[in-house]
N, C-alpha and C positions, 0 to 999 in steps of 0.2 A: 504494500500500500504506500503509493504517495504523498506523502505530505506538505501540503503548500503552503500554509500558514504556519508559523513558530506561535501560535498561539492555541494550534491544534496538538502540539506537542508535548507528552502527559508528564515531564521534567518540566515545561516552563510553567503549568497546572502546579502541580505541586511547587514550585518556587514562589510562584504567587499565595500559595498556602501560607508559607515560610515566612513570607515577609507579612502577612495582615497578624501570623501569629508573634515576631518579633514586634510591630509595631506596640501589640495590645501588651506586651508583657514588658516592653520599655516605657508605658503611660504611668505606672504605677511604683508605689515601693522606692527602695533606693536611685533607679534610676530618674524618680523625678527630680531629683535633688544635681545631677550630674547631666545636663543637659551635651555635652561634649560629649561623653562616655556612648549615651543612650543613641545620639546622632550618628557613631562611628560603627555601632552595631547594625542601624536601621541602613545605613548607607551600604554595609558589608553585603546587607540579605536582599538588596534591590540591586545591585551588581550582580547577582546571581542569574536575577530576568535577561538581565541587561545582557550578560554574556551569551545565555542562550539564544538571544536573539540573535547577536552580532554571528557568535557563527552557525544561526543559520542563513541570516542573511549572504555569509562567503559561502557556504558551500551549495544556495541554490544559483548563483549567477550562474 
């Protein structure tokens, strides 16, 4: 099966998981307190998408 979309791809599904579950678990607790901390975590686990996208962006050209 074909895949044409990086958004049909059940790693970028699950990283999107990833990061709404990092978002909610960095809103509360210590990391409220550490805004820096909690940014470099959320930033980590949206690089995640980000990556899968890119390649699959290279390797459908």
């Amino acid at each position: 099966m074909k895949v044409n979309r990086f958004e049909d791809l059940d790693c970028w599904k699950e990283a999107r998981v990833l990061v709404r579950k990092v978002y909610e678990a960095t809103r509360d607790g210590a990391f409220q307190r550490d805004f820096r901390l909690a940014g470099q975590i959320q930033s980590a686990a949206a690089s995640v998408m980000a990556n899968i996208t890119e390649g699959f962006t290279r390797r459908s050209e």
